[in-house]
N, C-alpha and C positions, 0 to 999 in steps of 0.2 A: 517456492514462494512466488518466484517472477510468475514462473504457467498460472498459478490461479491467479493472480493479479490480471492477466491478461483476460483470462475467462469470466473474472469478474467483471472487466471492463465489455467485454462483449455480451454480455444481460443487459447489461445496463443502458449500453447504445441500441441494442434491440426494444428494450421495453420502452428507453424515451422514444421512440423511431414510431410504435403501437400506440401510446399515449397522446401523441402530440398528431400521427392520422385519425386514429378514430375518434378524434375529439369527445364529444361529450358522454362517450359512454363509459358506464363503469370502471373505476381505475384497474380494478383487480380483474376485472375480464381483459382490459387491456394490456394488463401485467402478465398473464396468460396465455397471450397471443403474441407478446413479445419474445415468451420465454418459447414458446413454440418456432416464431421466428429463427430465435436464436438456435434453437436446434439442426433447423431447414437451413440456415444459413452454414452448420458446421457440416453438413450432409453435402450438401453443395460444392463447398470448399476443399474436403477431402477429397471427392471423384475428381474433381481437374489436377490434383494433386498424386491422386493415381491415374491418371493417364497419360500423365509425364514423368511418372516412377518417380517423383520427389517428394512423397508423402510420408510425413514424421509428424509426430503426434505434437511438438512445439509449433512449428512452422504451420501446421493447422489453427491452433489453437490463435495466432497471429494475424492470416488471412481472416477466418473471422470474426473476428474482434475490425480489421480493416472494413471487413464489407456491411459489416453492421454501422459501424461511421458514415459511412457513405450513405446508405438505406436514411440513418436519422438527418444525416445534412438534408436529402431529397427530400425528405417527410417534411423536415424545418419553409425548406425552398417551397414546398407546394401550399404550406398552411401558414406560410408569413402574412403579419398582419405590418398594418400601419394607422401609425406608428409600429414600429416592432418592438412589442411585448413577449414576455415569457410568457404574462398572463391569458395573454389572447391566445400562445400555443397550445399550453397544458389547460384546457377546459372539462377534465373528466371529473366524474362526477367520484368522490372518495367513501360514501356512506358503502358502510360492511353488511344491510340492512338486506339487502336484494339479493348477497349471497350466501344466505343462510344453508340454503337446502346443498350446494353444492358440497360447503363446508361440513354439514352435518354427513352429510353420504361418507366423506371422506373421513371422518373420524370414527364412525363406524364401521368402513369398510380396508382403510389401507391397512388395516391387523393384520389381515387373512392376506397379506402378501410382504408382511415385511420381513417371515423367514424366507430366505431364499436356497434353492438346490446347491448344491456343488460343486466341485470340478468333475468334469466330464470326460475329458480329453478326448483324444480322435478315435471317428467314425460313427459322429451324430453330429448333427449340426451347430447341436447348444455346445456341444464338446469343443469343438472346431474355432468356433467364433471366441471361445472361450482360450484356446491355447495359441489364436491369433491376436486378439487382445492383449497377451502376454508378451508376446514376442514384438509385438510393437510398444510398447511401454518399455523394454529394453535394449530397444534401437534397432533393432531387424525387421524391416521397412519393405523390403522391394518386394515387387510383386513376383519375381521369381527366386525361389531359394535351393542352394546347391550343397552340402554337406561335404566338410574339408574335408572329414573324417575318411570318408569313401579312398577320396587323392592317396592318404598317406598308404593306406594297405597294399600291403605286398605280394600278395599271391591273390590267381585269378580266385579263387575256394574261400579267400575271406572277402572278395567282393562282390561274389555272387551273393553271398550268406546274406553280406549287408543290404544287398540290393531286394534281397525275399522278404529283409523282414521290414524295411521300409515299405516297401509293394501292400504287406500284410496287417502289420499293426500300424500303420500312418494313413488308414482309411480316410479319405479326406484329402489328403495329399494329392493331387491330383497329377500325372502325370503322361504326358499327349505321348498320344501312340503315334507309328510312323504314316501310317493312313490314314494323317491327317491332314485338310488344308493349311495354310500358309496363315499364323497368326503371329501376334506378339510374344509367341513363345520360342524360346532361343532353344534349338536342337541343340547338339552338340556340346553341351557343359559336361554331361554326365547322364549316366540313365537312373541317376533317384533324384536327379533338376524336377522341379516341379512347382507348382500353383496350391496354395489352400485354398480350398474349397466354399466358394460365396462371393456375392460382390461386397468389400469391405468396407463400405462407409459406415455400416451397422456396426462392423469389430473396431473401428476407429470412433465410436459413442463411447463404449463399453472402454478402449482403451484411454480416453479422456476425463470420463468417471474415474478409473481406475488409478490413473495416474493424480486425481484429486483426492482420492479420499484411499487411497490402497489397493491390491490389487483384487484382495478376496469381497472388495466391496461393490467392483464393479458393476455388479450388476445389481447395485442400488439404483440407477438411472432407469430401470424399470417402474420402481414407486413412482418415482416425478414424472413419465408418461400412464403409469394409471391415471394418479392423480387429473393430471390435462386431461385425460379422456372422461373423467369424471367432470371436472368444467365445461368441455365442449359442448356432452349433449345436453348440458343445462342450458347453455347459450345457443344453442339449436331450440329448444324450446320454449326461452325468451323472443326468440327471432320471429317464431310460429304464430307469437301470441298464444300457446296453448294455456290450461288452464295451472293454477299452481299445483293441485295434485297432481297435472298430467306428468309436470316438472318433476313432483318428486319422486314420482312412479318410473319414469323413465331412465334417470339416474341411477335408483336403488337397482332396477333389472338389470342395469348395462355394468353395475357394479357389481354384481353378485352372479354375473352368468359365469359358472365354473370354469370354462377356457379361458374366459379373460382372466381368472385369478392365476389359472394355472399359468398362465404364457406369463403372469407379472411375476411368477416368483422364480422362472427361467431366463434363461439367455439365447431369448428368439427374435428373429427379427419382427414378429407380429403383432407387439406391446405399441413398437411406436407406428407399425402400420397402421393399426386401427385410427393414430391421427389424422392420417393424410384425408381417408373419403368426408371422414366427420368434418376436418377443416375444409374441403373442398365444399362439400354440403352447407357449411355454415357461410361460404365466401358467396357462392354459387345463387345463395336464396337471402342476400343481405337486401331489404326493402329499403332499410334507413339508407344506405347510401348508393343505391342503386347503377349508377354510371360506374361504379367501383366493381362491382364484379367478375373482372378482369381478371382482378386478385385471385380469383379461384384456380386460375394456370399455374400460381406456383406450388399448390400443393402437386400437382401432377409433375412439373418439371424434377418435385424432388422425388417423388415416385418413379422416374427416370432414371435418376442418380442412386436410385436404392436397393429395387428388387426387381429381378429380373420379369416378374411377371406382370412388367406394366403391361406388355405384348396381350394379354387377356382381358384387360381393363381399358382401354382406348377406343373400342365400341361404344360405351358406356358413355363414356366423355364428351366423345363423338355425338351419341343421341342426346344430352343434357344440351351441348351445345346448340344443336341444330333445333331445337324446340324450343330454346328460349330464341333463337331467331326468328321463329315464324309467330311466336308470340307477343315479342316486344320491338320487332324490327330494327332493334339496335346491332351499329356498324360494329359493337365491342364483339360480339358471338361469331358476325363473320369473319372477324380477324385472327379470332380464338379459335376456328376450325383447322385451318392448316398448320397455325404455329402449333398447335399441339400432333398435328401429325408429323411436322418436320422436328418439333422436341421428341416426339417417338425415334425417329429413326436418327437422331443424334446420342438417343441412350441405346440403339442398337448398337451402335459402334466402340461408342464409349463402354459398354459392358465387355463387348469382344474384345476391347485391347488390355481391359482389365481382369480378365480373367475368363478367356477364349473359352474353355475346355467348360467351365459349369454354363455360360452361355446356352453354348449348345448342346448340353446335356436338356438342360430347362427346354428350347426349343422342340427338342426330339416330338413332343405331339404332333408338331406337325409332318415329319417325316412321313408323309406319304404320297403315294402318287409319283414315284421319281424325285420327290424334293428328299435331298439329304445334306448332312453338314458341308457338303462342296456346293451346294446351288442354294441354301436357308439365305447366303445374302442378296442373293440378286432378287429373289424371291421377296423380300422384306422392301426394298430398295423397289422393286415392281406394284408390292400392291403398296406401299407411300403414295408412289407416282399416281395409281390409277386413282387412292383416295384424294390424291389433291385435286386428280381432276374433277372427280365427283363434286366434291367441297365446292369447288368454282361453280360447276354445274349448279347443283342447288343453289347457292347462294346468288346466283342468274335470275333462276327461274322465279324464287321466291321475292328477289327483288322488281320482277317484273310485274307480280299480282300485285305488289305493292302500288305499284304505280299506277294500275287500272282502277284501282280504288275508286270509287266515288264518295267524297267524303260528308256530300252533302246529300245521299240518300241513306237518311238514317233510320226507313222503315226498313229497306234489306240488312241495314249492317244490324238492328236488334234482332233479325230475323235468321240472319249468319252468325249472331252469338250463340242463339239458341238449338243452331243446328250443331256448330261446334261443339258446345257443353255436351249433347246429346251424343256425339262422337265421342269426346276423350271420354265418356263413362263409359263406353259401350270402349274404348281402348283399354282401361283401366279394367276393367272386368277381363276381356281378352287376356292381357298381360298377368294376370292374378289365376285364369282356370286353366289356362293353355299349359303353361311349363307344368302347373300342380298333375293335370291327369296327363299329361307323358309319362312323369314318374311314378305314379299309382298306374300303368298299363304297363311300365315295363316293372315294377316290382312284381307284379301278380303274375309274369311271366319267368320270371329270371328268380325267386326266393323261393324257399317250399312253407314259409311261414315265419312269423313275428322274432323269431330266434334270429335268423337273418336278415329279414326288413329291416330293424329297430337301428342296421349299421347304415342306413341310407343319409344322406347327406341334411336333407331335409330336415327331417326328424332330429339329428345334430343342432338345426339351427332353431329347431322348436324347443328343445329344451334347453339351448343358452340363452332363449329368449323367453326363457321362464314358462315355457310349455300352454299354461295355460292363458297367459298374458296372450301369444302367438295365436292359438284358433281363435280367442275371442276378438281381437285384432284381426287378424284374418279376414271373418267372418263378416266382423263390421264395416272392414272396406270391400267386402261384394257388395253389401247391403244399399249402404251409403256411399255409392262413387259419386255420385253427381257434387258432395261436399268435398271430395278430392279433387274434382274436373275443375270445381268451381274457383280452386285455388290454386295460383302458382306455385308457391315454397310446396304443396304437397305434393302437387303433379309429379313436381321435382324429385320428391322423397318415395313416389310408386314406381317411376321411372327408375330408382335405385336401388328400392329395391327388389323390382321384376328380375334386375340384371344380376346384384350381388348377389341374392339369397334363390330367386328362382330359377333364374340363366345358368350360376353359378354349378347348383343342385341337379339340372337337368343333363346338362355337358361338359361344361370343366370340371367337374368333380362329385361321377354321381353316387358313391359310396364312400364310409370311412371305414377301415378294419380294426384301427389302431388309436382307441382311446386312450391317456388323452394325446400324445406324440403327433398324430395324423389330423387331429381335431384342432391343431394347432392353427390350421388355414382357416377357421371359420371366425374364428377372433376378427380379425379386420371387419369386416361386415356384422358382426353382433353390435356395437350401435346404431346403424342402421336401417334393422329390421325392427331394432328394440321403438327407435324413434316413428319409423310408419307405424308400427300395433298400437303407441299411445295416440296418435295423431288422429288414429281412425278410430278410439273408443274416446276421444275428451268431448266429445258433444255429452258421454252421463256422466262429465265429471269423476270424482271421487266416490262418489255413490256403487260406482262399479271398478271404477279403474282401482282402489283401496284392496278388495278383497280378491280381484283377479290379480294385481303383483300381487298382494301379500301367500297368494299359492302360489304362484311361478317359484316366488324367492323362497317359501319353503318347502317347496319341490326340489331345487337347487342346495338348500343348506345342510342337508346330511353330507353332500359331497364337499361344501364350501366348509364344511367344522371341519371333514377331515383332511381338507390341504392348510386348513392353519394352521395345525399343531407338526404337518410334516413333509418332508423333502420328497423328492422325485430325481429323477436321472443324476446320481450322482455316484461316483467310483472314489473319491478321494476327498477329504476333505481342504480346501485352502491351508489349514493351519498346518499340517502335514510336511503339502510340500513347502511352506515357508519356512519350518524346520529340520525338512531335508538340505535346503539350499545353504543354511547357514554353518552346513559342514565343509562344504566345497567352496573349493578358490577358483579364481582366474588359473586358466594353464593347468587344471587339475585333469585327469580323465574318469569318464563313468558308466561302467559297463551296466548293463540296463535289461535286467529278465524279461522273458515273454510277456509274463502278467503286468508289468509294469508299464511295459512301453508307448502302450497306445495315450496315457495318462500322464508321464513325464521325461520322455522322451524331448520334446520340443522345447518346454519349457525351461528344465533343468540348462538344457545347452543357453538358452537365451539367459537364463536369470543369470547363468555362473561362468557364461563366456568358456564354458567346460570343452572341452575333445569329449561325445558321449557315444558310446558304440552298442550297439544289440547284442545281446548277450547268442556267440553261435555254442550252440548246445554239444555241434559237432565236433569243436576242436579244444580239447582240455585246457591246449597252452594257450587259448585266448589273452587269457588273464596276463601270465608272466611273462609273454612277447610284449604286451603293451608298457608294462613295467619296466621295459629294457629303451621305450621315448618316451614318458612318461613321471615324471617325481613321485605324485600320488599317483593311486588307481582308487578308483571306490567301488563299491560294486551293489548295487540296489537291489533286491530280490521278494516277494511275497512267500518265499521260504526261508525253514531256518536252519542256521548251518552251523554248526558246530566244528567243522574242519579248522584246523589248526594256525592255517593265512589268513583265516580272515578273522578280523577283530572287529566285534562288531560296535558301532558309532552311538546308531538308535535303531530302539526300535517303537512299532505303533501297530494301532490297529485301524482300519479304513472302512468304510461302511460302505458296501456297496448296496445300491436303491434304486428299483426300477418298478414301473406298472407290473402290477400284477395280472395278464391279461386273461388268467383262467377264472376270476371271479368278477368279471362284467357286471353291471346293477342289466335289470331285467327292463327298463323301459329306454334310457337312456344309457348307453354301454362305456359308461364313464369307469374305469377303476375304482371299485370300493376298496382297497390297497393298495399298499406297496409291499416288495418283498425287498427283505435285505438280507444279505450276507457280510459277517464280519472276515476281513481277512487280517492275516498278518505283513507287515512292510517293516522292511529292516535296510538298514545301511552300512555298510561292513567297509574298513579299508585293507582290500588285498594288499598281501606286503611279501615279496617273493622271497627278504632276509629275513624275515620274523620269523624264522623256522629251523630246526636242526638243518647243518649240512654234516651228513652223516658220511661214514668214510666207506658205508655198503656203496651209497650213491651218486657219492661227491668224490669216490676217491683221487678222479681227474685232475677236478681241482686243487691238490694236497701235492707239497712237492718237499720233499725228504723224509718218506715215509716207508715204509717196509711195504711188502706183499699184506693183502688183505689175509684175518686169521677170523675166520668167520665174519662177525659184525667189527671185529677192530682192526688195528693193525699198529703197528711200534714204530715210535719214531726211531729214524736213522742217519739224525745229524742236529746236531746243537740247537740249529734252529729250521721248522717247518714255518712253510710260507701256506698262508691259506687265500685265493682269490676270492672277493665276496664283494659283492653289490651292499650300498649303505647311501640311504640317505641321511642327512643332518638329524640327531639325535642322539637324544643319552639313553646308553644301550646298560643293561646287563648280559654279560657273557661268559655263557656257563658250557666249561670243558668236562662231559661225559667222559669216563671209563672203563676200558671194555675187562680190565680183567686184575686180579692183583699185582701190585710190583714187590716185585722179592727185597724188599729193602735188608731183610738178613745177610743177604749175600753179593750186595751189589756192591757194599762197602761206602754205603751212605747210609747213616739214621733219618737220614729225611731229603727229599731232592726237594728243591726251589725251583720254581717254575715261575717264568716274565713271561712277559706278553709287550707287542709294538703295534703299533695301524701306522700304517706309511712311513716307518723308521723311528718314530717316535714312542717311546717308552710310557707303558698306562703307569698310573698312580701305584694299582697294587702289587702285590707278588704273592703269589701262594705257594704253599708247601704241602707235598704230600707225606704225611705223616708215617707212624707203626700204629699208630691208636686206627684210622679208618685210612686204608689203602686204595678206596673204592671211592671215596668222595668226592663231590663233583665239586672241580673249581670253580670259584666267579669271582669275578673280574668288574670292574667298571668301565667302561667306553665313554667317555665324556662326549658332547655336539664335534665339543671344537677341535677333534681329533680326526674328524672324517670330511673325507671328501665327498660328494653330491654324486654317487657313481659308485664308479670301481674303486675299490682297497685292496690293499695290502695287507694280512694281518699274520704276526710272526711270532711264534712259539717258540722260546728260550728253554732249553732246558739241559742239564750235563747229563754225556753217556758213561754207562756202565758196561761191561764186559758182558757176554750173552755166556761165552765159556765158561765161566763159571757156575752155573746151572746145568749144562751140556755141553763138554767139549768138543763136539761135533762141532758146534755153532760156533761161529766165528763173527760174527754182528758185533756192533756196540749199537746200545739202543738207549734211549730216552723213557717214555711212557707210552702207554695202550690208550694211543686215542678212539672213543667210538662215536663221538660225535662233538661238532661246537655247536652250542646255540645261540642265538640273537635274539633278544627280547626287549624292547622298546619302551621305555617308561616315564616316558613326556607322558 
């Protein structure tokens, strides 16, 4: 109740914080930008939080809710009036009139993502984020984790075991080899110490959602970042001045490009990437409050804080920067160039202390030439340095043409307008055919036809961009550059997308194999290809821009109907393990089959505070050595078992769901299915006394007993003691017979047979009759008779003479025990 009070109060200081800077715009776009805020604010707040290991999803939730007070005090400080009014801070405008089309997109479109996939577990990334979300919602925090489990085992064979199948089925698990550099990672714990896999301010969203509204919900927080992304390019398009169909066309495209649906009904970090370039874009190209643009550094800074791959995005940045410098001569751009390269290699570091090992996994591209994970820092650290000196450099140079200016010859400077405008078209054409035919020259080299083209990156971004929305856009800004050249906010929007969609396509990423899993990277940049195609077709209005979306989006809707009705990457369902977990206690243990492990392995230990071990295939007594530190055992498996220790708890069925990638669509290679497998999942509690101790097997344990007489053997003394393990429970306990007792002759019509557990006398007493001489006694065991352990239990019974049947035999004996059983009936 306190945490969402808290988070409540952290909206709240975000949106007044939005409302009361952007003054008179729209309440609900600034209601928008606050909630966005507030996001970037929790994004923020977690990374320093893990980079001092003292990141817990309360203590988060705290700081920002603090920094957002702070944010709204400066907002207050910067837009105070005088007299100081409320009235004069909150000047936005409240009419719902202007965001129609936002709102319509979004009630149309949040369906097709409000089912979402399921658990995943380790060795994918939605899995990972998903069973780290978990385990920080139940207090297991650091960034390095060590398993007790490993410590307690006794021989090297069960630590090996342990150590294969974590290596094996904890994919994700990351764990630094010894040829490795010197990072935040602590050697010496153990060899299955290790790092999850990602930088985690994403699983610390997902853990926040999670902990507000449940854990199988978390990845609701995905809808409220469609949704924003659904506002943004609306507000991008207001910013534009485009036209209103351009508005609505651009919206409905960025809403209906199949990755974007699919990444909102997953748990990837690319749902809320996609806000960062859009809010950068929308900060970056703000006319109305122009000296503000500044603002656009913090969507980068939290791009910093987020995903390792700002490192391929800071050219980008870099070039936005440096051309709105030469454009508007303003000091905010040249201040903006180096702080974004010093925020660059301030999230190099902060990523390396947070999780060293996927770091420099991510890095590995550039691994060449002698650069390797021993030299990637000084390397980083070198070209900062040479950027900053460039940075200076230009921003020298550009400031000295400044100065030459003559401001009073205004037939060169109309005459330098018109050479410029002539330039940035002839750049904007450049930036539009140059990257297009590198990759039409190297497909025509490298494909043997359209079977394998169709996986090009490009082509990806053509049909999330509604395919044919994308050439006719395309086509129109070769056509018409000069109405691009002409305008700043566009310049801005070809300049991102040359780099996002065609830089992207050409070098960092010039194929996908793996629809949609691998198409998952194109999300972030599908609104802003979405946003250039309309920008360069709204000069026809609706007249063209109407029936060019209305194909993209039904080019797109075969695939978009069939992620509404269905899941993707999922092994387990939430409900599942929510009613696995409600068997198991604190201090409980739970042995964990192959099939299972990679799925609940982590979680189970986090939700139930359990001892959970990997199930070694190799060593039978796994189970009943555990039982001997252990009260319960449980034992989880995707088989079913029938053997006689284990009692099973529950059972279910799982649906396992994944791309079907043998039936590719033919133009864009999106999955036209999914395959699913039903399996079965069962929960059993191993119990090593729930079972005959028979006297072929146990006879060790039995002490006043005769020689074994095949499966039995005769008692040989008033009272046998039986050793027997017993935790708290009401038992039934049933004495097996191996053979008849001669009651004719023994000189009893019937013997009486007691029973004790640790000296103590049970309720009943049985008699073996002349009516059934074979019948099996029982007995009752009360809880409160047993000890949490080891017992005692003792067998009363009067002997008879053996001579008298054979006087050879000289015995006095009791009864032909062949087995006791323990049966459990809580």
């Amino acid at each position: 109740m306190l945490y969402g009070g808290v988070c409540i109060a952290g909206v709240i200081f975000s949106v007044l914080a939005s409302v009361i800077w952007f003054g008179r715009r729209n309440a609900i776009e600034s209601t928008v930008l606050g909630i966005i805020l507030w996001l970037f604010t929790h994004v923020i707040a977690s990374m320093g939080l893990f980079v001092i290991d003292r990141y817990g999803v309360e203590p988060t939730a705290w700081l920002t809710a603090f920094s957002d007070l702070i944010l709204l005090a400066a907002a207050v400080f910067a837009r105070r009036g005088r007299p100081f009014r409320l009235k004069k801070l909150i000047k936005a405008d409240f009419s719902i009139k202007d965001m129609v089309i936002p709102i319509a997109v979004c009630l149309v479109a949040v369906p097709f993502v409000l089912t979402k996939n399921e658990m995943f577990g380790m060795g994918q990334d939605q899995g990972v984020y998903q069973t780290q979300a978990v385990l920080f919602m139940n207090g297991d925090t650091h960034r390095q984790r060590d398993f007790s489990e490993y410590h307690d085992l006794r021989t090297d064979d069960e630590r090996d075991s342990f150590e294969y199948n974590v290596k094996i089925h904890l994919r994700g698990f990351d764990i630094e080899p010894e040829d490795y550099p010197e990072t935040s990672y602590r050697r010496g714990e153990s060899p299955v110490s290790g790092m999850i896999h990602g930088i985690p301010t994403y699983t610390a969203l997902l853990a926040m959602w999670g902990t507000l509204f449940g854990m199988e919900n978390m990845m609701g927080i995905e809808t409220l970042f469609y949704i924003l992304l659904i506002f943004m390019v609306y507000f991008i398009c207001r910013e534009f001045k485009l036209k209103t169909s351009s508005a609505v066309c651009a919206c409905a495209a960025a809403a209906f490009a199949p990755v974007v649906i699919w990444v909102a009904k997953s748990s990837l970090t690319e749902m809320f990437l996609t806000l960062l370039p859009a809010t950068f874009l929308y900060l970056i190209a703000d006319e109305e409050n122009p000296k503000h643009r500044w603002l656009s550094v913090v969507p980068i800074a939290v791009f910093a804080c987020y995903h390792v791959s700002i490192y391929t995005m800071i050219p980008m940045f870099l070039m936005v920067y440096g051309y709105m410098y030469i454009v508007t001569r303003e000091r905010q751009f040249a201040v903006l160039l180096p702080v974004t390269l010093c925020g660059y290699l301030a999230s190099y570091f902060m990523m390396r202390q947070v999780q060293p090992i996927y770091t420099m996994n991510n890095y590995s591209p550039l691994f060449v030439g002698g650069i390797d994970q021993f030299s990637i820092t000084k390397v980083v650290i070198g070209v900062t340095a040479a950027g900053l000196a460039a940075s200076a450099a230009f921003i020298a140079v550009v400031s000295r043409v400044v100065e030459k200016k003559k401001k009073s010859e205004v037939k060169k400077i109309t005459r330098r307008k018109l050479n410029v405008s002539k330039r940035k078209s002839l750049a904007v054409r450049l930036m539009l055919i140059l990257p297009a035919l590198y990759i039409g020259i190297k497909a025509l080299t490298k494909y043997n036809g359209w079977k394998e083209a169709k996986y090009l990156t490009l082509v990806g971004f053509a049909g999330n961009i509604g395919l044919v929305l994308f050439v006719f856009g395309f086509i129109a800004a070769l056509i018409w550059t000069s109405g691009i050249a002409a305008n700043e906010q566009r310049m801005i929007t070809a300049m991102m997308f040359f780099y996002c969609i065609l830089v992207y396509s050409s070098f960092l990423r010039y194929d996908i194999q793996h629809y949609y899993y691998y198409s998952r990277y194109l999300a972030p940049f599908v609104p802003i290809g979405t946003v250039f195609c309309v920008a360069a077709l709204d000069r026809f209005g609706g007249k063209l821009l109407y029936p060019v979306t209305a194909a993209g989006v039904a080019f797109s809707m075969p695939y978009d109907a069939y992620l509404l009705g269905h899941k993707d990457d999922t092994r387990m369902e939430w409900s599942i393990m929510n009613d696995l977990s409600d068997f198991i206690e604190d201090g409980d243990c739970v042995v964990i089959s192959p099939g299972c492990m990679n799925t609940l392995w982590l979680p189970i230990r986090s939700m139930n505070h359990a001892a959970v071990y990997p199930e070694d295939e190799s060593d039978p007594d796994q189970l009943r050595l555990l039982t001997e530190r252990h009260r319960k055992v449980y034992y989880i498996s995707d088989k079913t078992l029938n053997e006689k220790e284990f009692k099973p708890l529950y059972k279910n069925v799982v649906h396992h769901i994944e791309d079907d990638l043998n039936h590719p669509a033919d133009i864009i290679p999106f999955s036209e299915k999914f395959w699913k497998i039903d399996q079965n999942i069962g929960l059993y509690i191993f119990d090593k006394y729930d079972f005959e101790y028979t006297v072929k097997e146990d006879n060790y344990k039995m002490n006043g007993v005769s020689v074994l007489e095949d499966t039995y053997c005769w008692t040989n003394s008033e009272t046998v003691t039986i050793d027997c393990g017993l935790y708290p429970a009401d038992y039934d306990v049933t004495i097996n017979l191996g053979t008849l007792v001669p009651l004719g002759v023994t000189g009893y019509d019937e013997i009486e047979v007691t029973m004790y557990l640790n000296g103590k006398k049970l309720p009943d007493t049985q008699k073996i009759t002349s009516s059934d001489t074979l019948a099996p006694l029982h007995f009752d065991l009360p809880a409160r008779y047993i000890n949490d352990g080891e017992n005692t239990l003792e067998i009363r019974t009067p002997l008879w003479k053996a001579s008298t049947i054979n006087a050879e035999d000289s015995r006095e004996l009791g009864i032909p025990i062949q087995s006791v059983q323990f049966v459990s009936v809580n």
